[in-house]
C-alpha positions in Angstrom: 18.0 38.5 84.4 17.4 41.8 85.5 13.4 41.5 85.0 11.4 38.5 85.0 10.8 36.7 81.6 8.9 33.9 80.5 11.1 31.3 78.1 8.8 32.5 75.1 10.7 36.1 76.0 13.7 34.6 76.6 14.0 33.4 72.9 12.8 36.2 71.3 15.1 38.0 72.6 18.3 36.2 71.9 16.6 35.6 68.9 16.7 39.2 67.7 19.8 39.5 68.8 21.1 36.6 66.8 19.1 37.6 63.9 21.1 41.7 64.1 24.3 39.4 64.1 23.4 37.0 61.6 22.6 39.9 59.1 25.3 42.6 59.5 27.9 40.1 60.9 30.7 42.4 62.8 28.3 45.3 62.7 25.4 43.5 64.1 27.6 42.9 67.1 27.6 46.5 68.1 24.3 46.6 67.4 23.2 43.8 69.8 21.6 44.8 73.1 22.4 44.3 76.8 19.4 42.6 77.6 19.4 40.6 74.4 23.4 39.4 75.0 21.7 38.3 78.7 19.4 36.6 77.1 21.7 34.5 74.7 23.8 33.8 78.1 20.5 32.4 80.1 19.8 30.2 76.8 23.5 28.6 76.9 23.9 28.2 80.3 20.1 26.7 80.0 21.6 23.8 76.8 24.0 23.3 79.7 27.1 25.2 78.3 29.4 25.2 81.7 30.4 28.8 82.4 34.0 29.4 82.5 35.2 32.0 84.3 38.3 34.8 83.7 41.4 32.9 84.9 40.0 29.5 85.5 41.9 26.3 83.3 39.1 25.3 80.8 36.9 22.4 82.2 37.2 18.8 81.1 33.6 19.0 79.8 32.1 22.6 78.6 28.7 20.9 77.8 26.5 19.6 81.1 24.1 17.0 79.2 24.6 13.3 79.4 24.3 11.2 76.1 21.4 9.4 75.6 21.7 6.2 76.3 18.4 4.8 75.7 17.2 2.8 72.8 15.0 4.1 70.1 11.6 2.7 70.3 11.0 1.2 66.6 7.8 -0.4 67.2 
């Protein structure tokens, strides 16, 4: 990101940039801001989302995380 944000930040500002998209719909598109689409971008590629680039095949797996393969604890 072009300044240095803490993750509190982060969210908020994908968050308001969600929120102008989840209100107006295709209007709240245009509406969105640079540094709030960057922000949505750092909090995908952060849930692991695999970036893929102009050109390239699409990957096998678009989603870094492993399944969780441990047992619930039920005691």
């Amino acid at each position: 990101m072009s300044d240095c944000l803490t993750p509190e930040q982060i969210v908020t500002r994908a968050g308001t940039g969600l929120g102008k998209i989840d209100l107006w719909g295709p209007r709240g598109i245009t509406m969105v801001s640079f540094q709030e689409i960057e922000a949505m971008a750092c909090l995908l590629a952060d849930c692991g989302l695999t970036p893929i680039y102009p050109g390239a095949p699409m990957p096998q797996f678009t989603f870094t995380t492993t399944p969780n393969t441990q047992e619930p604890d039920h005691g």
